[in-house]
C-alpha positions in Angstrom: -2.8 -15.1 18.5 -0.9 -12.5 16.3 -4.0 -10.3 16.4 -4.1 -10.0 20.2 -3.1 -6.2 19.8 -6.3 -5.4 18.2 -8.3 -7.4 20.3 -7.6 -5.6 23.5 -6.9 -2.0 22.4 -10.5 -1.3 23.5 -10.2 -2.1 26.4 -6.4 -0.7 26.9 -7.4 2.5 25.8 -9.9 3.1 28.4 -7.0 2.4 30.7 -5.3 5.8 29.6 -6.9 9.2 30.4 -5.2 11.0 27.5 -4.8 10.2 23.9 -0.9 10.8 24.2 -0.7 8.2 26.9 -2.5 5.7 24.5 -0.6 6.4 21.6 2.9 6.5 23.3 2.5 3.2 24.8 1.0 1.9 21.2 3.9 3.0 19.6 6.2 1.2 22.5 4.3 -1.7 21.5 4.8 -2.0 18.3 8.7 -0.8 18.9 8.6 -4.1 20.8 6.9 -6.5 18.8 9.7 -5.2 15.9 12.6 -6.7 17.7 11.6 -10.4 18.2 9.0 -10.5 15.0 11.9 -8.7 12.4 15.5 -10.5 13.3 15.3 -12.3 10.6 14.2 -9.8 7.3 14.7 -12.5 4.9 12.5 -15.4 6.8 9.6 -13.1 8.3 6.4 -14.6 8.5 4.0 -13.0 6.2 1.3 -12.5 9.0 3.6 -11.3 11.0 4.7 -8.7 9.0 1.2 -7.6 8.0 0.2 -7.0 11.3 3.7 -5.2 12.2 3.0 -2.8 9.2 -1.0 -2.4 10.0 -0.2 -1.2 13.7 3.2 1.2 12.5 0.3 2.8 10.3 -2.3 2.9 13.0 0.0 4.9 15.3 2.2 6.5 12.8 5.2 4.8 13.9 7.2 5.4 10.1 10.2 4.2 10.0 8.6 0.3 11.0 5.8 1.1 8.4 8.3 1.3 5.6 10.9 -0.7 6.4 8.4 -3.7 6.6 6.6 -3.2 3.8 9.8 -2.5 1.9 10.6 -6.6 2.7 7.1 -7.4 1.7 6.4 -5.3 -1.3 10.2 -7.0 -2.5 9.3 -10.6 -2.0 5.6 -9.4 -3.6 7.5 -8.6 -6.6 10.0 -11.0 -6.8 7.3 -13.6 -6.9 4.8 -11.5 -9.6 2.3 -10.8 -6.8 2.3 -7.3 -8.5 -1.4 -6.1 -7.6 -0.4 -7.0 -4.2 2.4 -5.2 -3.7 1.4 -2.1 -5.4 -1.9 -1.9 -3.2 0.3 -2.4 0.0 2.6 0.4 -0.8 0.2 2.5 -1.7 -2.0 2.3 1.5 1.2 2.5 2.9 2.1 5.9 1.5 -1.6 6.7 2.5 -1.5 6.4 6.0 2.3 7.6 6.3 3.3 10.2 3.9 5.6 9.8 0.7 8.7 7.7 1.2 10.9 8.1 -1.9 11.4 3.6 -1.3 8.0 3.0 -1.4 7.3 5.4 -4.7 10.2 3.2 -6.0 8.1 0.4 -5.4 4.8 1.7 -6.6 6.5 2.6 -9.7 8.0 -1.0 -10.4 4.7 -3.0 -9.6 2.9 0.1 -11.9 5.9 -0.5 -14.9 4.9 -4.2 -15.1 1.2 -3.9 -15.1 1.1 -1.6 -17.9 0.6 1.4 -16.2 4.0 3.5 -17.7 2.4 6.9 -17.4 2.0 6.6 -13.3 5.1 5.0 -12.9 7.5 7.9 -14.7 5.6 10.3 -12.1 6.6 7.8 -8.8 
């Protein structure tokens, strides 16, 4: 079950007396679920990736957070899923900080829904 991670970080985190401990071995976690989940960019499972960029945001691991939803937000908009892919990126940005790619983004699903004046300022 892909949502195993969230199922036992309750109980994982009681394991760990100190917040750092908790969050450095989140972040290992989701460092490893990145290798075997992301090989393949172009063929990633959808709830897969989901959960890969809901856990880099939980723990602030970055460079996984945008990277994946950079793949997802770009098959989003490929296929007209525009509302999708702009929310995505968004709460991406939210929980990560600004990253020039995913204003890009924001800005291309905002250009095609109408919304011209937000997008000239992403």
């Amino acid at each position: 079950n892909d949502s195993v991670p969230e199922i036992l970080a309750p109980a994982l985190r009681e394991s760990f007396r100190e917040e750092a401990g908790w969050l450095e071995w989140a972040r290992s976690a989701v460092r490893a679920a990145h290798g075997p989940w992301w090989r393949d960019r172009e063929g990633f499972r959808l709830d897969q990736a989901l959960e890969l960029i809901r856990l880099a945001c939980q723990v602030q691991e970055r460079e996984i957070g945008v990277e994946v939803t950079l793949s997802v937000t770009n098959a989003w908009l490929r296929t007209s899923r525009f509302r999708e892919a702009l929310s995505l990126a968004e709460s991406v940005v939210e929980a990560l900080g600004e990253d020039h790619r995913l204003l890009h983004q924001i800005a291309r699903a905002e250009a095609v829904l109408g919304q011209a004046a937000r997008a000239l300022k992403h």
